[in-house]
C-alpha positions as CSV (number, residue, x, y, z in Angstrom):
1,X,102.1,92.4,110.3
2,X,105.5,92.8,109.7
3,X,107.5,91.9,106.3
4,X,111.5,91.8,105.4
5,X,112.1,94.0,102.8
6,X,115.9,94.1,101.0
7,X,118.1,96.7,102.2
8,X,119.6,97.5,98.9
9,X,116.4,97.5,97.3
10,X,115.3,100.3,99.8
11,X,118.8,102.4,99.6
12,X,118.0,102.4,95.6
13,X,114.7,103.5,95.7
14,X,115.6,106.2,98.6
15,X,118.2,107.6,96.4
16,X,116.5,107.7,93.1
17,X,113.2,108.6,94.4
18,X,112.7,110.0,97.8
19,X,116.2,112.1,97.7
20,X,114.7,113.8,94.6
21,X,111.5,114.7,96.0
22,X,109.4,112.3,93.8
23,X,107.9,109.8,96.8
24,X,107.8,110.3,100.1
25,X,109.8,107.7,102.5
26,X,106.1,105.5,103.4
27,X,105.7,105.6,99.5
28,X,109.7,104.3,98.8
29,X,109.2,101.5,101.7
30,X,105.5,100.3,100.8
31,X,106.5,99.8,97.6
32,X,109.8,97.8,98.3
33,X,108.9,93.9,97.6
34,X,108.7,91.3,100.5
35,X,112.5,90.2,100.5
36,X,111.3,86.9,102.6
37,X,107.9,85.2,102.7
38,X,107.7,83.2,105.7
39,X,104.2,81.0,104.6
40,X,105.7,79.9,101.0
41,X,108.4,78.5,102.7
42,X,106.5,77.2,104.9
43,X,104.1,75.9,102.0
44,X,107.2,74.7,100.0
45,X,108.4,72.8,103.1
46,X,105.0,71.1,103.6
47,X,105.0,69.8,99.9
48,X,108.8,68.6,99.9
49,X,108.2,66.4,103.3
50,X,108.0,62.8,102.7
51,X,107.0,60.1,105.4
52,X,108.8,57.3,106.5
53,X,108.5,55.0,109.1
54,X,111.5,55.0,111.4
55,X,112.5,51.8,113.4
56,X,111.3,51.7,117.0
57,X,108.9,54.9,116.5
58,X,104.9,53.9,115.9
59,X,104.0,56.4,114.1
60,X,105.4,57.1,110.0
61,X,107.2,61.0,110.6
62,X,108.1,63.6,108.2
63,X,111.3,63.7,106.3
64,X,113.1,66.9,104.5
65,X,116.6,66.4,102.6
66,X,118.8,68.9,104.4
67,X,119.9,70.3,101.3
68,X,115.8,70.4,99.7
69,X,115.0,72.4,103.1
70,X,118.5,74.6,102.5
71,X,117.3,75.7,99.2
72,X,114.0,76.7,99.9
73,X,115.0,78.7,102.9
74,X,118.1,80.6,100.9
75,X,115.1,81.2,98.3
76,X,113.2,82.8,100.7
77,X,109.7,81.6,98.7
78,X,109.7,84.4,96.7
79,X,110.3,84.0,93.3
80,X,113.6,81.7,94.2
81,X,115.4,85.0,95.4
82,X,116.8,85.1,98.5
């Protein structure tokens, strides 16, 4: 499975650890934190949705403020970092 990892997070540790021999490069990226979990956003989403029932629709449907969903997404659901 594939993860996002941050860029400047991996420049750092290139520089101050595999440029001076103490790591190798698989030990500098494996150890670079997930930049952007994809299922505690989606977790985060699932508990912030509210239902409401529309007019015309049968059915009650899921509602997200735009700005609730914009924050969870710039967080990235780790840690509130984006």
């Amino acid at each position: 499975m594939s993860r996002m990892i941050s860029v400047d997070g991996l420049v750092h540790g290139l520089s101050a650890d595999y440029m001076t021999g103490r790591k190798t490069l698989l030990q500098v990226i494996d150890e670079q934190p997930t930049a952007f979990d994809r299922y505690a956003v989606i977790e985060q989403l699932k508990e912030k949705s509210r239902y409401a029932r529309i007019v015309g629709e049968d059915k009650p449907c899921e509602l997200l403020k735009l700005a609730e969903v914009i924050e969870i997404v710039e967080g990235g659901g780790v840690d509130g970092q984006g």
